[in-house]
Each structure stands twice: as C-alpha cells, then as structure tokens.
C-alpha positions in Angstrom: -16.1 -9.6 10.5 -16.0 -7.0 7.6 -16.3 -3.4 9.3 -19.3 -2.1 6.5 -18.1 1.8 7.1 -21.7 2.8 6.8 -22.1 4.5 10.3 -22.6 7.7 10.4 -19.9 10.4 11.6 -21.9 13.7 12.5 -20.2 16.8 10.8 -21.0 20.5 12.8 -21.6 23.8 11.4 -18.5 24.9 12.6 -16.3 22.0 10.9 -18.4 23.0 7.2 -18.2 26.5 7.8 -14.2 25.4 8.8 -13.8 23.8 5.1 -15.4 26.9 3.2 -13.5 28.9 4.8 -10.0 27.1 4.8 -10.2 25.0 1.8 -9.3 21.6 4.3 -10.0 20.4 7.7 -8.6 17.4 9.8 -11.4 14.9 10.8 -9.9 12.9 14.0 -10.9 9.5 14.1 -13.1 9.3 11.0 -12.4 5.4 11.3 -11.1 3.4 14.5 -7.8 2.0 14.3 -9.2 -1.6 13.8 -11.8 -0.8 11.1 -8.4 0.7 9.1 -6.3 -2.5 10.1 -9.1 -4.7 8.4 -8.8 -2.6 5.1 -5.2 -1.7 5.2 -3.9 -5.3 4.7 -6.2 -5.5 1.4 -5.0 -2.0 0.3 -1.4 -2.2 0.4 -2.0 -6.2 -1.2 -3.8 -4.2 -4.0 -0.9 -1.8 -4.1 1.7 -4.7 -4.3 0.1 -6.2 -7.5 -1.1 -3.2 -9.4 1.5 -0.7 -9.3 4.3 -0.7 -12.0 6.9 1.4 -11.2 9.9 -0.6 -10.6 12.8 2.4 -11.0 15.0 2.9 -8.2 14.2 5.9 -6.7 17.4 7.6 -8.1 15.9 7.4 -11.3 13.1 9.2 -11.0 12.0 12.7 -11.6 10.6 15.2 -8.8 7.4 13.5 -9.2 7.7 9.9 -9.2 10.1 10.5 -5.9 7.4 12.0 -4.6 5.1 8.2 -4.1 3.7 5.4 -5.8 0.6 6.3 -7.2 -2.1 3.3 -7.6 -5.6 4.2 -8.7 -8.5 3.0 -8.8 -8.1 0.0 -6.7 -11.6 -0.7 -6.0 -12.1 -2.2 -9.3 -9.9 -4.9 -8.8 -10.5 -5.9 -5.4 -13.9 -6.4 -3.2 -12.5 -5.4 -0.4 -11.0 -2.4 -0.9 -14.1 -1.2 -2.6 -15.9 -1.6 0.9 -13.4 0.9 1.8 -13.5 3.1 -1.1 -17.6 3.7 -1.1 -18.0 3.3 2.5 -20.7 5.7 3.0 -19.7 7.1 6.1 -16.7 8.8 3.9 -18.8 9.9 1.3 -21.4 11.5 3.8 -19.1 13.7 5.1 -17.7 14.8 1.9 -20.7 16.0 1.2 -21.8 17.9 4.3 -18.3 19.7 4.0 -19.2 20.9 0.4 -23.0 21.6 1.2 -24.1 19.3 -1.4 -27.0 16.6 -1.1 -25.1 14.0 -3.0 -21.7 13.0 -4.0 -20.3 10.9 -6.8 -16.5 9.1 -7.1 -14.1 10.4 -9.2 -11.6 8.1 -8.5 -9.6 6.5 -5.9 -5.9 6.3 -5.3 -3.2 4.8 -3.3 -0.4 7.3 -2.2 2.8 5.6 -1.1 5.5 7.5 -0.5 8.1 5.3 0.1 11.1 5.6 3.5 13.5 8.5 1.4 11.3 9.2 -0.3 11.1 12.9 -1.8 9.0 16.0 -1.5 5.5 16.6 -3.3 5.3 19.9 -4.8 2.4 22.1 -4.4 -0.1 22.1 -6.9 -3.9 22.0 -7.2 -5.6 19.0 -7.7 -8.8 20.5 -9.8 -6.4 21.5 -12.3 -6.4 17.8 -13.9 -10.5 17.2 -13.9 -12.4 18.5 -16.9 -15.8 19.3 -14.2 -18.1 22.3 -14.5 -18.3 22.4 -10.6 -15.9 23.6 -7.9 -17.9 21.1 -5.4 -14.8 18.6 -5.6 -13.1 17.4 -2.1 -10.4 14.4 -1.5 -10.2 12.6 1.6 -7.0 11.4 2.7 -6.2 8.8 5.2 -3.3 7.1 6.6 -3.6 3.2 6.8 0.2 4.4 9.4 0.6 6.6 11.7 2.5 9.9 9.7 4.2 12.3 11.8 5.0 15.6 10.2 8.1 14.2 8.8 6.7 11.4 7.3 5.6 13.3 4.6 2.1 14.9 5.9 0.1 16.6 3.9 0.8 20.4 3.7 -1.9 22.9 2.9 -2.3 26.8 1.8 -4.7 27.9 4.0 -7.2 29.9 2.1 -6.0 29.7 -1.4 -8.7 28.0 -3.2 -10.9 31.0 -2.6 -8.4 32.4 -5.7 -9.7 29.4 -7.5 -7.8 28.3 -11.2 -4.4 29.9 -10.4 -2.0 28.6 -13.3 -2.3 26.0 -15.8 0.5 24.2 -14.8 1.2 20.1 -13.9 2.5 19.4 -10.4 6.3 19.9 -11.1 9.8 21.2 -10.1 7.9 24.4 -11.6 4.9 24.0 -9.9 6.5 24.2 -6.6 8.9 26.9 -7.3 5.5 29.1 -8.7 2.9 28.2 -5.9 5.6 28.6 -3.3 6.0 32.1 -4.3 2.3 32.7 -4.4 1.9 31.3 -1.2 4.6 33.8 0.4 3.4 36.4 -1.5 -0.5 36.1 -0.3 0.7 35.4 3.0 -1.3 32.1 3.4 -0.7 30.4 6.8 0.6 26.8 5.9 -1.0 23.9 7.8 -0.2 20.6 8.2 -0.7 17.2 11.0 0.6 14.5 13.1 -2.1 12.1 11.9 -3.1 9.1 13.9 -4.2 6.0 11.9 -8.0 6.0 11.3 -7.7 10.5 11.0 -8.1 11.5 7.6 -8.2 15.1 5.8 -10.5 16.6 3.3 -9.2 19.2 1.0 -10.5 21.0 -2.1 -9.7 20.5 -5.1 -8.6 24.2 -5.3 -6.5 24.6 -2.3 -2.6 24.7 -3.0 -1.0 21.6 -1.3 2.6 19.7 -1.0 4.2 17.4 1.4 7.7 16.7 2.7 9.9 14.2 1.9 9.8 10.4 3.9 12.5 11.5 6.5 11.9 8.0 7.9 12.8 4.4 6.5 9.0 3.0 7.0 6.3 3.7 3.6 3.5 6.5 4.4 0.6 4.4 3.2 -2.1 6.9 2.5 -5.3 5.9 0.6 -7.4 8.9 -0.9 -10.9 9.2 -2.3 -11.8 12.3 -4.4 -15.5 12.7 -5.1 -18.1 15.6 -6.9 -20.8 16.9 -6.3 -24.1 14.8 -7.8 -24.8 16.8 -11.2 -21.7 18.0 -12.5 -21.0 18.3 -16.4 -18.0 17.3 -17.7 -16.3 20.4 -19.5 -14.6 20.4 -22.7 -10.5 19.6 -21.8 -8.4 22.5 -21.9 -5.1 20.6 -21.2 -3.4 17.4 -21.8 -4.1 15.9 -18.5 -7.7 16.7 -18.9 -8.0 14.6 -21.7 -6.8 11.7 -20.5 -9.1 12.2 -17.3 -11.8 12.6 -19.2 -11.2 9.4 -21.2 -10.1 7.6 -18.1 -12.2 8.4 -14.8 -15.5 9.5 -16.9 -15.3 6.9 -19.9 -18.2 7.5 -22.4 -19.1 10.7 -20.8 -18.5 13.7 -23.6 -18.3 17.4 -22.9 -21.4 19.0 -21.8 -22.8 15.7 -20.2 -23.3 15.0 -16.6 -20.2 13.4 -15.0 -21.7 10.2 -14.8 -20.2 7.1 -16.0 -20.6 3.5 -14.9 -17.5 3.7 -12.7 -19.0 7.4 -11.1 -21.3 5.8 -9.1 -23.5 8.2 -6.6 -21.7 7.1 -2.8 -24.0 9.4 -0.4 -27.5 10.9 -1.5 
C-alpha cells in the first residue's frame, strides 16, 4: 500500500525557536525507513529517465562534480508527487518558519554520485526572485549518508546576515563564504543521517558538502517551499530570471508567487 505521508509530525517550541535561531535543524525520523523505501524506488527511476548529464565526471566543472541535479520530478511521475506534497513535510516547514501556509517552489533530486566532488558553500535564496525571507528546504536521504558521504554542511547562524554577495555557487563562491564563515566565527554543523531523517535549512544560511568519499550514490531528494503570500520581485540576476520564468511561469514582478505549478501544500 501507498504510505499517503499526511500524518502529522508534532514540531516543539524549542525545535522552531532552534531554526530561527540556527538557520537549520535535523528532524530524526520525519519518515520511517519503509515509507522512504516505497518512494525511493520511484525517485531514483524518475532520476534515471530525466536527468541529462551524461559527461564523465572528469569533465565537469566544480559544480556538476558536485551531483546530478533533477527537478521537478513530481510532474512527471504520480508517485513521486505523493512524496513531494506529502503534507506531513510541508507542515513542518511551516511551523519552522512561523507561517500559516506554505507553497512549493520546486523540487529536486540531489545525487551526488560514489567520487563524487565537494559542493561549495553558497546560499540558496540567492537564485529566487521572492519578496519574503520565509523560504526553507527540506532535505532527505532515500540512503543512509555518513558524514563522508557528502552530508550536508551548514554555517550556523549566518542567515541572520541575510543577502551576503551576489555571487553563483562556484569555485568563488566557496573560496568567499569560506572566508566569511572563519571570519564571523560561525560554528559549522553537519550529520550522520539515517534514512527517513531529513534537514530543513533557510534559504539564507551558508551551506556546502563534502565530496562522495565512498563508491555508493548519496541519493538525496529536497523540497524547498514559501511562505503563502509572497510576491515575486523584479530579477536582479541571471539566475533569477530564469527562476522566475521557470518555477513561477506566468507570474510577473510584483504578483503573488502563485503559479499553477506553486500549489499551497499545508494551510
């Protein structure tokens, strides 16, 4: 049988007050291993088909070393989009952020493949053209990912400093934000995760990864939502552009983020 998702998973004062203060937080167990093993299998099939990058990994730059990046897999395939607007996900992105209701941005698959190299820091908000700073990602692994595995490494603290460069995630990126980080003296976080754990970061906090030490794929899927009543802004780089046109199609600057494919998950 189909696990529906829709349970509820009661969030604490503590773990919200957590979030604000530290930009992320671990949630342990947010699915049980066999509700994850039902989806992963129609994931990673999803993955198999959709994703186009066929370059050896020696021939890629910084970034496409770091994982294959699918997105947007719930449009193509029922099953993952049980997954993707399971509302028990979606409730607790909202009680993080304080927010009555949450909308999807977009989904993605993040693969980072066995060898597979390092992500460099970088904040995530820096590519969506929203008026809100109410913008969270969860993260899960469909694997268990030991540190070296390529887990997800956080700044702790740094999206209180909000828009710090307008730069792409990048050789440069990293080399900049891992200055900052030193600099500030922001303790740097990161997890053993267990399958069926996920994290929930904003979408200003400074985060990176290791390289795939290992030989097996971390198979992560992530879901970034907003909060219900954003406006999209008008871009003020590239990648906001294209975001715009692609993740809130139709919408135009000044208008709530709302598109067809921005549906509300929670509220």
């Amino acid at each position: 049988m189909q696990p529906d998702l829709n349970e509820p998973y009661p969030i604490t004062s503590d773990q919200h007050e957590q979030f604000q203060r530290d930009g992320f937080i671990l949630i342990r167990q947010l699915a049980t291993s066999a509700e994850v093993a039902f989806y992963r299998k129609a994931i990673v099939d999803a993955v198999a088909r959709l994703n186009t990058e066929k370059r050896a990994l020696t021939d890629r730059d910084t970034y496409g070393k770091a994982f294959l990046q699918t997105m947007n897999l719930w449009r193509n395939d029922e099953t993952v989009k049980k997954f993707v607007f399971a509302r028990r996900f979606a409730q607790v992105a909202a009680e993080l952020m304080g927010v009555p209701a949450v909308r999807l941005y977009h989904d993605q698959a993040l693969f980072k493949e066995g060898h597979g190299g390092h992500t460099p820091w970088h904040q995530d908000h820096y590519y969506w053209p929203l008026d809100t700073d109410n913008t969270i990602t969860m993260w899960m692994p469909l694997v268990q990912v030991p540190v070296e595995m390529g887990a997800l490494t956080f700044a702790k603290g740094s999206h209180c400093d909000g828009y710090l460069n307008s730069i792409e995630i990048s050789d440069q990126s990293h080399a900049l934000f891992d200055r900052f980080v030193k600099e500030k003296g922001f303790p740097v976080v990161n997890y053993e995760m267990e399958v069926g754990d996920a994290t929930f970061h904003s979408g200003w906090v400074l985060h990176s990864a290791p390289g795939n030490a290992s030989d097996a794929t971390r198979e992560v899927m992530t879901i970034i939502y907003f909060a219900d009543g954003a406006r999209a802004i008008a871009p003020d780089n590239p990648h906001r552009v294209n975001d715009l046109a692609t993740w809130l199609p139709g919408v135009k600057p000044g208008d709530p983020a709302a598109s067809e494919i921005n549906p509300v998950l929670y509220g």
